[in-house]
DRENDO-1510 file (C-alpha; in Angstrom, 1 decimal, always signed):
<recs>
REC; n; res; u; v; w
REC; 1; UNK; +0.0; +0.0; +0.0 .
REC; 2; UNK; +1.4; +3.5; -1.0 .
REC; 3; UNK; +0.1; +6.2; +1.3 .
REC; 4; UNK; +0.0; +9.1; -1.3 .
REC; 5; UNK; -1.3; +11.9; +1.1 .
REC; 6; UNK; -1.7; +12.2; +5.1 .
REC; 7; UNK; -2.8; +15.3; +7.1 .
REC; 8; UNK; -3.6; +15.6; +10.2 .
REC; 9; UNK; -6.7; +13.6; +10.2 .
REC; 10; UNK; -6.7; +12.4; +6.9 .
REC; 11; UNK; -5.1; +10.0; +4.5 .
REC; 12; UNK; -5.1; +8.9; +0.8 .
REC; 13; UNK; -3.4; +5.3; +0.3 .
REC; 14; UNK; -2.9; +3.0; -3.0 .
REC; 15; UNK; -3.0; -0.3; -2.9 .
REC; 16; UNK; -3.3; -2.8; -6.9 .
REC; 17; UNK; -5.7; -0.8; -8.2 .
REC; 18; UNK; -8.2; +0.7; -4.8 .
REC; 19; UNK; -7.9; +4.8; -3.8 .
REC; 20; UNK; -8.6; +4.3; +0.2 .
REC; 21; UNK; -9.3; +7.5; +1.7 .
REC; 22; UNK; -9.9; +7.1; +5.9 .
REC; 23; UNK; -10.4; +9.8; +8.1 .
REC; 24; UNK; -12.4; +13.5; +8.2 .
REC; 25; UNK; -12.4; +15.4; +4.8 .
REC; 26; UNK; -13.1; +19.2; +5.0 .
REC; 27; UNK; -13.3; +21.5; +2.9 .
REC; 28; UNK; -9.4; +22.8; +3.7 .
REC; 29; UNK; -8.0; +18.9; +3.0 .
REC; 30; UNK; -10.9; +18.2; +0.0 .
REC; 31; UNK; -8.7; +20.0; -3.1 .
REC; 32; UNK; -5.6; +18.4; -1.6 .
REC; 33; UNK; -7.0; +14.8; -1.5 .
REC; 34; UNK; -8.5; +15.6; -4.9 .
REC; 35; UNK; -5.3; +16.6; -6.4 .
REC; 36; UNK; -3.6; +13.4; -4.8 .
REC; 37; UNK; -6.2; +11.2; -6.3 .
REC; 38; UNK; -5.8; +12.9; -9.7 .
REC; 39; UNK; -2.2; +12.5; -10.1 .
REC; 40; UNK; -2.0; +8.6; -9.0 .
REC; 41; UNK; -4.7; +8.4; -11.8 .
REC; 42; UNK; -3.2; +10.3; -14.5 .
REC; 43; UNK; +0.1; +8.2; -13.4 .
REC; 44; UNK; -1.5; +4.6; -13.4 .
REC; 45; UNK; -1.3; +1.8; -15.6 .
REC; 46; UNK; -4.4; +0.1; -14.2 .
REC; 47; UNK; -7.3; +0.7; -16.5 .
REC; 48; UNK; -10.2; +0.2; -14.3 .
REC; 49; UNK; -10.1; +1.4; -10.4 .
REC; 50; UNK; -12.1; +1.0; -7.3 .
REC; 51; UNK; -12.8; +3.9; -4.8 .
REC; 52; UNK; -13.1; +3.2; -1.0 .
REC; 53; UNK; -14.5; +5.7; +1.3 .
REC; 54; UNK; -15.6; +3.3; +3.8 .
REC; 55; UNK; -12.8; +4.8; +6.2 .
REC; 56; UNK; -14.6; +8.4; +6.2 .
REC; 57; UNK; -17.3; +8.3; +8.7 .
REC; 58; UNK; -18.3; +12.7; +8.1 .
REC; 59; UNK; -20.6; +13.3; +5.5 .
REC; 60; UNK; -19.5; +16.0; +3.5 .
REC; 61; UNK; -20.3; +17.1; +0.5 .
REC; 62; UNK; -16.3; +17.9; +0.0 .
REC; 63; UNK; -16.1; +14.1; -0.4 .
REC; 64; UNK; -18.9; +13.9; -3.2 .
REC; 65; UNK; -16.9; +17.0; -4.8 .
REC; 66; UNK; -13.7; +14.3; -4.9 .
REC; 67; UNK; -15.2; +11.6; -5.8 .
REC; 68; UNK; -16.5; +13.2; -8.6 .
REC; 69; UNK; -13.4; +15.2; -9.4 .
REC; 70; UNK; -11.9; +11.6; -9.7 .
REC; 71; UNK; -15.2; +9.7; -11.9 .
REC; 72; UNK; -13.9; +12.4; -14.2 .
REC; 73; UNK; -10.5; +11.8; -14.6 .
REC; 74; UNK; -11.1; +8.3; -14.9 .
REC; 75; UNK; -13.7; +8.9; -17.8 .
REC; 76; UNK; -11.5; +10.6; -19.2 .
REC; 77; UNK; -8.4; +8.3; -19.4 .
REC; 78; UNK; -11.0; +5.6; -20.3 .
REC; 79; UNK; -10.6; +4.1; -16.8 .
REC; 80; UNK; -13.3; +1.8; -15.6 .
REC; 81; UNK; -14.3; +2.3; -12.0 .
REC; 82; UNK; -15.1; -1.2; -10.6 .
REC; 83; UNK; -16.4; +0.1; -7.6 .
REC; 84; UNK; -17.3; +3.0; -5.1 .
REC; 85; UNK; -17.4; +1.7; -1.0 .
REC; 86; UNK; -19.1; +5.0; +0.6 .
REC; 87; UNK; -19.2; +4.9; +4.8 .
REC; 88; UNK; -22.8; +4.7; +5.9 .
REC; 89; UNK; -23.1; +8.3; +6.4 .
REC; 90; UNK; -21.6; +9.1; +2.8 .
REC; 91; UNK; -24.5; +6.8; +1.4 .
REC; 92; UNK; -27.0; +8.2; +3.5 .
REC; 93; UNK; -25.9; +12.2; +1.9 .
REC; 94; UNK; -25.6; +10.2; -1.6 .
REC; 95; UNK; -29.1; +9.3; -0.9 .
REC; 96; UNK; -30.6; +12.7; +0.3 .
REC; 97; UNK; -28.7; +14.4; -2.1 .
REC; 98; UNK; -30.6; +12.4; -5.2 .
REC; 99; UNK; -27.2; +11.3; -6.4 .
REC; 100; UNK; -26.7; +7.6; -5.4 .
REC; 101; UNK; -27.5; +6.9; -9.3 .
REC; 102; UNK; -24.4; +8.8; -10.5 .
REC; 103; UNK; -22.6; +7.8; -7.8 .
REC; 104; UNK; -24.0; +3.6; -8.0 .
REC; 105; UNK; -24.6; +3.9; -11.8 .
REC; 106; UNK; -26.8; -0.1; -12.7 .
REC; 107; UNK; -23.5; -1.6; -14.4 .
REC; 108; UNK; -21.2; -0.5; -11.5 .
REC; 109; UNK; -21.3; -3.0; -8.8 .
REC; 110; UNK; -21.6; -2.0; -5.2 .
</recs>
């Protein structure tokens, strides 16, 4: 596993082909976790990813903002993202929010 960013109460790891974010994300740490993600993406070799938020337990709408920062960049290296874990809370904002569809599109597993 390759920790690629860690604040004070955050990190960002790689491990194969998983982004695994653990801790609080505000909105101070969200452009920096964003811009970690983006550059292990635009680096990688792996052509289809899996994003695991499981480790955040703050909803935020910071986090959304990353995740979607990163669905991007993978759409637009032609990435396939296997998989997005989101922490209970996270799936309960994806769900209030209306955007659990973009988020847990029918051909992405859960």
């Amino acid at each position: 596993m390759t920790r690629l960013l860690s604040l004070s109460q955050l990190s960002l790891k790689a491990s194969q082909n998983t982004l695994c974010v653990t801790g609080d994300v505000g909105m101070d740490a969200a452009a920096e976790l964003a811009a970690a993600g983006k550059k292990w993406l635009q680096a990688t070799e792996q052509r289809d990813v899996t994003f695991d938020f499981n480790g955040v337990h703050k909803a935020s709408s910071a986090v959304i903002s990353v995740l979607f920062e990163w669905m991007r960049t993978c759409q637009s290296r032609s990435i396939t993202v296997n998989a997005v874990t989101l922490s209970a809370p996270l799936e309960r904002l994806a769900l209030l929010s209306e955007i659990e569809s973009l988020i847990h599109p029918p051909t992405l597993a859960r």
